[in-house]
DRENKEDO-827430 format. One line per field, with one value per residue (C-alpha): residue in one letter; y, z, x. Coordinates in steps of 0.2 Angstrom, whole numbers. Layout:
N
code = (A, ...) .
y = (Y, ...) .
z = (Z, ...) .
x = (X, ...) .
***
This chain:
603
code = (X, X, X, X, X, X, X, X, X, X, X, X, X, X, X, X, X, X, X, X, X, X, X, X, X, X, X, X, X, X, X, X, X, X, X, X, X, X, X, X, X, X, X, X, X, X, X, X, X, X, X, X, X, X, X, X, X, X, X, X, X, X, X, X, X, X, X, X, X, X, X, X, X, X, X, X, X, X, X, X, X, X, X, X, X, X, X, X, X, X, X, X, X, X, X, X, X, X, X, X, X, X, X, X, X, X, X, X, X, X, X, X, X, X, X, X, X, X, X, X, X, X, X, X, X, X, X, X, X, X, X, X, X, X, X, X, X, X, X, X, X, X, X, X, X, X, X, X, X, X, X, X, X, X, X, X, X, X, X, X, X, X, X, X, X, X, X, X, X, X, X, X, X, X, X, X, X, X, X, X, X, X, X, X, X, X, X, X, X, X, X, X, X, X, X, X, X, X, X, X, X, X, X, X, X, X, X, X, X, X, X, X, X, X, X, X, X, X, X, X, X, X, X, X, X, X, X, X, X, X, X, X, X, X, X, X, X, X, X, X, X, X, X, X, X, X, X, X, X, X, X, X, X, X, X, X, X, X, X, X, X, X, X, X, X, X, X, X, X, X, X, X, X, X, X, X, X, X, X, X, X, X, X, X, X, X, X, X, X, X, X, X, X, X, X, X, X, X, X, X, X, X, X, X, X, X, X, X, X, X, X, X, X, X, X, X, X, X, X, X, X, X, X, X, X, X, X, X, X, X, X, X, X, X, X, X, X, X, X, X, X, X, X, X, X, X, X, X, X, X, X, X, X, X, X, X, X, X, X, X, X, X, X, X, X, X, X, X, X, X, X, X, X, X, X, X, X, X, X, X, X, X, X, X, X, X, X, X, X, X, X, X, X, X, X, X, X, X, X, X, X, X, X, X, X, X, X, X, X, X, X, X, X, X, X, X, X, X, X, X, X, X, X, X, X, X, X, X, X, X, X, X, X, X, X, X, X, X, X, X, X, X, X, X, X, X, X, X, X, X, X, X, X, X, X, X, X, X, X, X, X, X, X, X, X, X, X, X, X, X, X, X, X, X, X, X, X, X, X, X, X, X, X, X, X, X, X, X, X, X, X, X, X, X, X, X, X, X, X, X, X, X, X, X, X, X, X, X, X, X, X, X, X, X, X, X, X, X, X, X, X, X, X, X, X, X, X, X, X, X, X, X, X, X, X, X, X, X, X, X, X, X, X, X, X, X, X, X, X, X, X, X, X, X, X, X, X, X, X, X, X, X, X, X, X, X, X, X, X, X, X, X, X, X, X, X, X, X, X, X, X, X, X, X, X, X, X, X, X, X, X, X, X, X, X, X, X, X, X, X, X, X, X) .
y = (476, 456, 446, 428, 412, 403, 388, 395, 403, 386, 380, 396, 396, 415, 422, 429, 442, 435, 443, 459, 461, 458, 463, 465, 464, 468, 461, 445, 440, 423, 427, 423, 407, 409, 428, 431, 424, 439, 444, 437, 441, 439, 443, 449, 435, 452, 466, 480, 494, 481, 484, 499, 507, 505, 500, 485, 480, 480, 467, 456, 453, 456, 452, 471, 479, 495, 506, 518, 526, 520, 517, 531, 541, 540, 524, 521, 504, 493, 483, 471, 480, 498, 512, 526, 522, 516, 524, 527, 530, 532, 534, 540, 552, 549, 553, 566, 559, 569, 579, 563, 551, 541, 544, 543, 528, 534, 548, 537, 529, 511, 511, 519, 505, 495, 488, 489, 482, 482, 480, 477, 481, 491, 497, 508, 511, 521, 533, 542, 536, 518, 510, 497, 497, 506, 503, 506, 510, 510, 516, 513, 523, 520, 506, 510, 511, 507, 517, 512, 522, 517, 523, 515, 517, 512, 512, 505, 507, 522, 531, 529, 533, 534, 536, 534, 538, 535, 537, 532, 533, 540, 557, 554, 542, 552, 545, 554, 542, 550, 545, 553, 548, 557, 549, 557, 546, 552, 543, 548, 538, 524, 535, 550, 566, 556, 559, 563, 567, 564, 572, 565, 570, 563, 563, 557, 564, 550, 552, 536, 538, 517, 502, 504, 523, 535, 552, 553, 568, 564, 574, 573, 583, 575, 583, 577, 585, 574, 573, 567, 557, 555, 537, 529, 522, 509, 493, 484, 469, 478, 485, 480, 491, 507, 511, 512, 522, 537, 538, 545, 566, 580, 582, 589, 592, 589, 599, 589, 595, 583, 588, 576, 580, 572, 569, 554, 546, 528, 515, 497, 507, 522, 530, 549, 557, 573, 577, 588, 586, 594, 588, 601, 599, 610, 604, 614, 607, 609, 617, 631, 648, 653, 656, 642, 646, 627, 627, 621, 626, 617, 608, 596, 599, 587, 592, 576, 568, 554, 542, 525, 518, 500, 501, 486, 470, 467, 483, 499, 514, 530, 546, 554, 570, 573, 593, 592, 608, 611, 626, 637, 639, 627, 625, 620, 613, 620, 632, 631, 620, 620, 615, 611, 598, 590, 572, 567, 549, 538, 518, 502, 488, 473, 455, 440, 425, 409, 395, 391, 404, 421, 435, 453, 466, 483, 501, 517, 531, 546, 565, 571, 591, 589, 572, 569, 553, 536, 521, 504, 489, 471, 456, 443, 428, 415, 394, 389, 371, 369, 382, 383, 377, 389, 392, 410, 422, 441, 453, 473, 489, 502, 519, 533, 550, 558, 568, 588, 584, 570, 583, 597, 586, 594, 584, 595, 607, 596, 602, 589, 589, 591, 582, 588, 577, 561, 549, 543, 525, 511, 492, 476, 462, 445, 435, 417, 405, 393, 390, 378, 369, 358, 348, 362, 376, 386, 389, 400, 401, 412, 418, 436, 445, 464, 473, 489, 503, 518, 514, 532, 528, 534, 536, 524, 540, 548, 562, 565, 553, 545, 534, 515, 510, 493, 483, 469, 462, 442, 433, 418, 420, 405, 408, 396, 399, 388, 392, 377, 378, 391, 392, 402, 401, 411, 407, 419, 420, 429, 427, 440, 448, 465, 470, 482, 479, 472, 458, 468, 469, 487, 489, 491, 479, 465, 445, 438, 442, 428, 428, 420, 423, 410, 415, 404, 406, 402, 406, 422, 425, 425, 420, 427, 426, 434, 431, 437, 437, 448, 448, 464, 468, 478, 493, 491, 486, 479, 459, 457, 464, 453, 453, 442, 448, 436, 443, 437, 444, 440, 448, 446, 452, 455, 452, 464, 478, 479, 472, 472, 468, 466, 462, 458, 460, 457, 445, 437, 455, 457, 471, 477, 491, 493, 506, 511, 526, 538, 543, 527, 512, 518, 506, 496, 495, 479, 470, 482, 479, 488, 485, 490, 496, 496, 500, 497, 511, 512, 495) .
z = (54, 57, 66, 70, 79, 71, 69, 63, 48, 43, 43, 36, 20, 18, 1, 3, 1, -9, -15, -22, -28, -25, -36, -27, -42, -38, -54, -54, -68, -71, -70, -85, -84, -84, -77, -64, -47, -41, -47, -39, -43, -31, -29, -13, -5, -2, -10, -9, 0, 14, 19, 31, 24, 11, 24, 31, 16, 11, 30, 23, 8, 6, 24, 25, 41, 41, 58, 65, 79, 82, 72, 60, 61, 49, 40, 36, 24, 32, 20, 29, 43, 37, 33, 28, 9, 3, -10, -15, -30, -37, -54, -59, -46, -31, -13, -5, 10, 27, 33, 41, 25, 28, 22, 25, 15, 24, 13, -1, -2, -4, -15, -29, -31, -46, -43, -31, -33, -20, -24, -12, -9, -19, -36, -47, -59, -43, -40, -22, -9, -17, -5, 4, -9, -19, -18, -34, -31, -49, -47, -59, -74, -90, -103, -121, -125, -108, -96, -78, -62, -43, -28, -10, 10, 23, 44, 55, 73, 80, 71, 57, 40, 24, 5, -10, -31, -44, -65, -79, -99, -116, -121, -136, -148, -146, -139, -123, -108, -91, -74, -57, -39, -23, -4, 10, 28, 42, 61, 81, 83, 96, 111, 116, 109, 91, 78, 62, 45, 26, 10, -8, -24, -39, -58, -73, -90, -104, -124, -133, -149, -152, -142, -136, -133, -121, -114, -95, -85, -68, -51, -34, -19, -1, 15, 33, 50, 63, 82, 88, 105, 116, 120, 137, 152, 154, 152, 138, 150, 159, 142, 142, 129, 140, 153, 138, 127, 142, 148, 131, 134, 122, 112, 94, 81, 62, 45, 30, 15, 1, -18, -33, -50, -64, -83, -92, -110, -112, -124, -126, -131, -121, -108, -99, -84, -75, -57, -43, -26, -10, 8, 20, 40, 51, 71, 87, 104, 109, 125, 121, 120, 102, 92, 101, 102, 97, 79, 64, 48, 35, 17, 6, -11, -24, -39, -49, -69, -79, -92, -101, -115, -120, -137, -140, -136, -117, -113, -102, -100, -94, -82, -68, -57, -40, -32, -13, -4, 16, 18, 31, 50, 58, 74, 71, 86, 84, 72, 50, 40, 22, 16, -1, -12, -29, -35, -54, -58, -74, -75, -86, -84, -96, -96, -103, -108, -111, -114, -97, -88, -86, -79, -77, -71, -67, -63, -57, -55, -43, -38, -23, -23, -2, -3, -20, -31, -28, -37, -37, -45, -45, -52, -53, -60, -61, -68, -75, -70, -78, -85, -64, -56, -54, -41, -42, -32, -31, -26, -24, -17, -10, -6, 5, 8, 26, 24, 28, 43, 49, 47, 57, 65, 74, 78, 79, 93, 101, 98, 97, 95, 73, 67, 50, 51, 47, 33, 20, 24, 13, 9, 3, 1, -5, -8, -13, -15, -26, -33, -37, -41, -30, -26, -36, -25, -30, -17, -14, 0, -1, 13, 14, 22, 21, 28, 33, 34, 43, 47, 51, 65, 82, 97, 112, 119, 103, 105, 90, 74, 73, 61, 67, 63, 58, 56, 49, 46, 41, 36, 29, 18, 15, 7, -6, -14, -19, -30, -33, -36, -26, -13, -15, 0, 3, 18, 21, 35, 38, 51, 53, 64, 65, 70, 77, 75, 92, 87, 99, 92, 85, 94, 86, 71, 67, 70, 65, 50, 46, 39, 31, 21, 15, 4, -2, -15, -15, -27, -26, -8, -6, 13, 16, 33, 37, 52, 56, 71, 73, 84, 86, 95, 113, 120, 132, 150, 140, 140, 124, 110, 98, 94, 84, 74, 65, 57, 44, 35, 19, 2, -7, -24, -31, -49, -57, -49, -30, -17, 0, 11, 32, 41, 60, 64, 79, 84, 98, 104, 107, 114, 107, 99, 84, 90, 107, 110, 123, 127, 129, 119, 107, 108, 94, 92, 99, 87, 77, 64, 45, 34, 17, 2, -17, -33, -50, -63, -81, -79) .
x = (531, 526, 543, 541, 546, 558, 549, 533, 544, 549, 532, 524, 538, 542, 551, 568, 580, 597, 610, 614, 598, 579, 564, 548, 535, 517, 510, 522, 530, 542, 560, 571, 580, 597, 598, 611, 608, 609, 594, 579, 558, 545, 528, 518, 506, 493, 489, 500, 487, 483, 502, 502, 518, 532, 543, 532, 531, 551, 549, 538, 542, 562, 567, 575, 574, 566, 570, 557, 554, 536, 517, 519, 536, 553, 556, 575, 582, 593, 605, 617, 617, 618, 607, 620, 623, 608, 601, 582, 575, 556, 553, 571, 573, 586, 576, 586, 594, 594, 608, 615, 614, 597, 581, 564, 551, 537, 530, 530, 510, 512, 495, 507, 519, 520, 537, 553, 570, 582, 601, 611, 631, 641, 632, 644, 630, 621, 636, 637, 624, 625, 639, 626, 611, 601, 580, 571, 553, 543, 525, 511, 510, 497, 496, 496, 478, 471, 461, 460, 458, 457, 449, 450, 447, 454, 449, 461, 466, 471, 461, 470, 461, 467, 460, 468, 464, 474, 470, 482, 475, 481, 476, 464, 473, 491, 506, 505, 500, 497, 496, 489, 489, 483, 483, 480, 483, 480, 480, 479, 495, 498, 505, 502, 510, 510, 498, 501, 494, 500, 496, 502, 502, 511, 509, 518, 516, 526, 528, 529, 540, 538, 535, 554, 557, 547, 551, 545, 540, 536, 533, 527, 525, 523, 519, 519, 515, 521, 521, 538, 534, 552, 558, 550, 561, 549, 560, 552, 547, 536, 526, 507, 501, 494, 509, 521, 507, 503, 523, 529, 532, 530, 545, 546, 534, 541, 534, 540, 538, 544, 546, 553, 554, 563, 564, 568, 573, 575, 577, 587, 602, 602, 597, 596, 589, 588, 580, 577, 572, 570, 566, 563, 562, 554, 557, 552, 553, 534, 538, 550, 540, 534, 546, 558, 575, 581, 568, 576, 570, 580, 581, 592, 593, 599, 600, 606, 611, 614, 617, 620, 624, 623, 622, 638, 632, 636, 644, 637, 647, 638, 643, 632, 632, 624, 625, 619, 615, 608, 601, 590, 591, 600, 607, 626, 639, 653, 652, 647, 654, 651, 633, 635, 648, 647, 650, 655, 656, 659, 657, 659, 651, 653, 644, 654, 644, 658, 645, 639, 650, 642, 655, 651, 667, 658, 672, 668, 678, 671, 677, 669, 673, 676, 686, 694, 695, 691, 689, 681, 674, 662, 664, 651, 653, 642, 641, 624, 623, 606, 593, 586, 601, 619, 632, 638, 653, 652, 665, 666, 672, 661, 665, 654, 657, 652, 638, 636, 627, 638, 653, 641, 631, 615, 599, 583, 589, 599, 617, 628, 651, 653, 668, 675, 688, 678, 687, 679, 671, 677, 668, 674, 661, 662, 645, 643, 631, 620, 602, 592, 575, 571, 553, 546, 553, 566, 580, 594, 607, 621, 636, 643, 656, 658, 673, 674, 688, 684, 665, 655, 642, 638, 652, 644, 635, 627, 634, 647, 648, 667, 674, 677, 693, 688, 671, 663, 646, 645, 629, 621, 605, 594, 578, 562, 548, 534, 518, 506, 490, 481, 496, 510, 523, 539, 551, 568, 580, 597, 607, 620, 634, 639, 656, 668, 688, 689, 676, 663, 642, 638, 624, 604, 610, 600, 607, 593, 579, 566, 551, 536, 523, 507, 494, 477, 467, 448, 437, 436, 444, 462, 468, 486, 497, 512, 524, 543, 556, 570, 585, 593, 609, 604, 612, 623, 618, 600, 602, 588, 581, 570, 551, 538, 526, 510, 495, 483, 470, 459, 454, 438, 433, 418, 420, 432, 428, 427, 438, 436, 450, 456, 469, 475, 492, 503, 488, 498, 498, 518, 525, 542, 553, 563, 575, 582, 591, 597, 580, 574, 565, 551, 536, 527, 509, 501, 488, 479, 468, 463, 448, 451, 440, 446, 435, 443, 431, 433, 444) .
***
């Protein structure tokens, strides 16, 4: 994570994160002239495997807060405030969320990403899960003809190590392409009581009928062993980087075991998928006598399908289906409640080009086997007041279904009141804005308002979720990108409230996102910086919650082949947290560092 001054990220110049959706594009390529406003291309100022995780990457580059619970655990997506109903998806395949509706970016090795796109509100396309967002994480598969493969190291602090490989080619002269990827990471972890280690395999396996049309199989296996260090009740101010590392106690260890499968067909007019996956948790209080009473030894299981056609100009129709099961030992409160539910949905969308006016209504109706139908709909509508320049409006419903564990809650021994009456949790959003071409910089501001009915979060002592009557969140977006030259400079900032129906904060939502990114090329060398602030709403009786972050670092390639990279982040040395709980505030690292090998073979 790298959070900054807001003064430095106006003088830095950071890209963005606009409206309903972003595209993080490794490779970078221009974005067509005239595309909906909402859709925004960027491209990183580094490379992606001198980023630490997916989720500091998704910071820097898309302003999207990402919440952990210190160097090395759980990563979940924040989209205007929430992380409950936002979707991800790699390769095709939906992430299966944990029993309480989030789920974890860390297992996904960020030296496998080719692209990510983040959408964000309501996404009828996306079905359940999709109320807030959806992240779509592409990662690299072959090129027709082309053989490459990668292999690189990495040492950091901590003791952090990782090494990756990856290999994508065409077998023989057939239309099969293939792509492969294994990392392994593997760190000492900043405090005591937290190291961890993580294994990845992934693979893809694609038929090409034509340049238009390719069948894909892909899969992917993840595994982490993780030390679960407890908060501190160290009050933040008095954090120097050793009293908050040796007060942390043993708490939990957590066995993850990932597993993603899924098969594609896709061409312009149509397009089918079909996937599985499974996350399973194994958590033990490290102090309870073998076997622990309070051990949970769960999964989720998704099993989920789709598909589209567009084949009429301008029109998309298609229907999806998503089965969720929980299953294995876990410790309920208050008694069962059912573990498994099924979700059908069907949606429209259709885009309308009159001249300079482009409007797109999207519908989507949904049956949820524990709550009934719903309906709900978007409507963008934008005015093209040049091929750079428009002023656009965006409207839309979302609807999220409580999940199995926020009906049952437990929390990894800890039992905790269930609530199976929770209500469905409803969203209305309006976005506006305008962008434009400016002194060679292209710039985007937009407003948005999100209301909320029924709200599912946390009662004020974490101890049962409960449905908000009434909540809001309301923000302003302004972000420009420049790329002259051998600079390229991205500035973002989002200022935003989050709030309950008596116009109180929701406490641990951001108010403030900014960032900024620089990057130089010399010769060879390419200099980047990074630098970010965010202000989060405190817990009650805590008067402040905000951090900055710099860092900088450098890139050097030896012809076309080797690369050597480092980095230094959280120079200043900042001490901070990104989530606060009842157990107390969970410390971020202070500077660390990261060299970085890469050697491109049969390239």
């Amino acid at each position: 994570m790298k959070k900054v001054v807001l003064s430095a990220v106006f003088c830095t110049l950071f890209l963005h994160a606009f409206p309903s959706e972003i595209q993080i594009l490794l490779s970078g390529r221009p974005a067509a002239e005239n595309a909906p406003a909402t859709i925004t291309e960027v491209q990183t100022v580094k490379p992606a495997d001198s980023y630490d995780s997916v989720g500091d990457l998704l910071e820097t580059a898309a302003q999207i807060f990402v919440k952990d619970n210190g160097f090395g655990t759980a990563q979940t997506v924040f989209i205007k405030g929430q992380n409950k109903g936002v979707l991800i998806i790699v390769d095709g395949v939906r992430l299966p969320q944990d029993s309480t509706g989030m789920t974890d970016i860390s297992n996904i090795p960020v030296e496998t990403i080719e692209s990510i796109k983040i959408l964000e509100g309501p996404q009828v396309e996306y079905g359940p899960s999709a109320s807030n967002g959806v992240v779509i994480i592409k990662t690299k598969t072959a090129q027709e003809g082309v053989t490459k493969g990668t292999a690189g190291i990495s040492y950091g602090s901590f003791n952090t190590a990782n090494a990756a490989f990856e290999i994508t080619g065409n077998i023989a002269k057939t239309p099969l392409s293939y792509a492969f990827n294994a990392a392994q990471l593997s760190s000492g972890g900043f405090r005591e009581n937290s190291a961890f280690d993580r294994n990845n395999y992934s693979g893809s396996l694609a038929y090409n009928f034509n340049k238009e049309s390719r069948l894909i199989l892909s899969s992917s296996y993840n595994q982490n062993h993780l030390r679960l260090s407890g908060g501190t009740n160290i009050a933040p101010d008095e954090w120097n980087g050793h009293k908050e590392r040796a007060a942390s106690t043993p708490n939990d260890w957590m066995k993850q075991d990932l597993v993603n499968s899924g098969l594609a067909f896709e061409n312009p007019d149509f397009f089918a998928n079909a996937g599985y996956s499974q996350n399973r948790f194994r958590v033990y209080n490290e102090n309870a006598a073998w076997p622990p009473s309070t051990y949970d030894d769960y999964s989720v299981h998704n099993v989920s399908g789709g598909v589209s056609y567009r084949g009429v100009e301008n029109f998309v129709i298609g229907a999806d289906y998503l089965f969720t099961q929980l299953s294995g030992e876990i410790n309920w409160a208050n008694g069962d409640t059912k573990k498994a539910e099924s979700n059908y949905g069907a949606f429209a969308k259709y885009s309308l080009n009159l001249g300079k006016l482009l409007l797109r209504p999207a519908v989507r109706a949904e049956y949820n086997s524990m709550y009934d139908e719903t309906f709900t709909g978007t409507l963008l509508a934008q005015f093209n007041l040049t091929k750079k320049d428009a002023v656009f409006a965006e409207i839309g419903q979302g609807s999220r279904t409580p999940t199995i564990g926020e009906r049952g809650y437990f929390s990894w021994g800890s039992l905790v009141t269930a609530n199976p009456d929770l209500k469905r949790e409803k969203t209305k959003i309006i976005e506006y804005g305008l962008k434009a071409n400016l002194l060679k910089t292209d710039w985007k501001i937009s407003g948005y308002y999100v209301k909320y009915d029924d709200m599912i979060d946390f009662n004020d002592t974490w101890t049962e979720y409960v449905n908000i009557k009434k909540a809001a969140t309301k923000g302003l977006k302004i972000s420009a990108a420049t790329s002259a030259g051998i600079f390229d400079n991205y500035m973002g900032v989002d200022f935003s409230k989050n709030l309950d129906g008596g116009g109180k904060k929701i406490y641990g939502r951001p108010e403030i996102l900014a960032s900024a990114n620089t990057g130089v090329k010399i010769g060879r060398a390419r200099i980047f910086h990074t630098a970010d602030i965010a202000k989060m709403t405190p817990p009650a009786g805590k008067s402040s919650w905000r951090w900055v972050n710099l860092g900088i670092g450098a890139e050097y390639k030896f012809g076309g082949a080797l690369s050597l990279t480092a980095s230094l982040d959280n120079y200043l040395n900042k001490y901070y947290t990104k989530n606060w709980s009842s157990q107390g505030a969970y410390p971020e690292p202070g500077r660390t560092f990261k060299l970085g090998m890469k050697y491109n073979f049969w390239n």
